[in-house]
N, C-alpha and C positions, 0 to 999 in steps of 0.2 A: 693237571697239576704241573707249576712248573718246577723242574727236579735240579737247574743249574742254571746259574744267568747267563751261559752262552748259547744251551741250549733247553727245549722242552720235549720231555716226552710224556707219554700216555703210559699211567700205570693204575691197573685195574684191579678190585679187591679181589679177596681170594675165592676163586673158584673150584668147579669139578679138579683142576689138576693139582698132580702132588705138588706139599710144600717146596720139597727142591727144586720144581719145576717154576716154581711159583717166584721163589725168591730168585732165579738164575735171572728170570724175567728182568727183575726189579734192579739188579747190579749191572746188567745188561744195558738197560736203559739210563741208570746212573751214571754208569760210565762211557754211554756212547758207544759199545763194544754187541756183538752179536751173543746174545745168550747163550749160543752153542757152545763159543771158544772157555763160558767158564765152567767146570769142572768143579764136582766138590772139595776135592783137593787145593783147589788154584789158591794162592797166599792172594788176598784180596790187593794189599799193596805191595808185595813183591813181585809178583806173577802178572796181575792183572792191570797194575801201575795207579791202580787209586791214589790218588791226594789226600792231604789232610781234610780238605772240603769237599771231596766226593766222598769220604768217608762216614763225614758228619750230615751229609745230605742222602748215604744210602740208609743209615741208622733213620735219618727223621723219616726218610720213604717208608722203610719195614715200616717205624711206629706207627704212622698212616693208615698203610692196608690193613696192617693184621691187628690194630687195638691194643698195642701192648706201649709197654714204657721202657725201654733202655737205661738203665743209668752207666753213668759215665764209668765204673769201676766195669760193671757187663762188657760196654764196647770196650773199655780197654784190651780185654781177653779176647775177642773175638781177631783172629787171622786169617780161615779159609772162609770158604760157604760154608760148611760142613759144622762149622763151631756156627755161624748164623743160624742157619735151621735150626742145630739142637739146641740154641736156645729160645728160637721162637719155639717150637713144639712144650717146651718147656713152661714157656709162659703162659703160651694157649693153655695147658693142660690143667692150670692151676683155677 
């Protein structure tokens, strides 16, 4: 999948490991940044310096892997990881 037009990585549906591990993957790879340095806490664009179009490209990623749909009022709330997962978990569960 390619995840930016300057760069590509490999992002894999979801596995044996937890969602937060899951989605760290996925921002990680979006942003060109080592999964490790994001924390649930991390502000996705304060902290971790997302753009408006890596932002729009970690949302269409999540959609991807995990089958879910976003809408645009969803992403607008979303700030950390921590709001990502609880609302993928959310969607999954429905």
């Amino acid at each position: 999948m390619m995840i930016s037009g300057t760069q590509s990585a490999s992002v894999h549906p979801p596995g044996p490991d937890s969602l937060p591990a899951q989605v760290r993957e996925i921002v990680g790879a979006v942003l060109g940044i080592s999964p490790n340095r994001v924390r649930g806490d991390a502000a996705l664009v304060a902290d971790l310096g997302a753009t408006s179009l890596d932002f729009v490209e970690l949302v269409m990623a999540v959609e991807d892997v995990f089958g879910v749909e976003i809408s645009d009022a969803e992403a607008d709330k979303l700030v950390t990881l921590d709001d990502l997962v609880a609302l993928i978990d959310r969607m999954r569960a429905k």
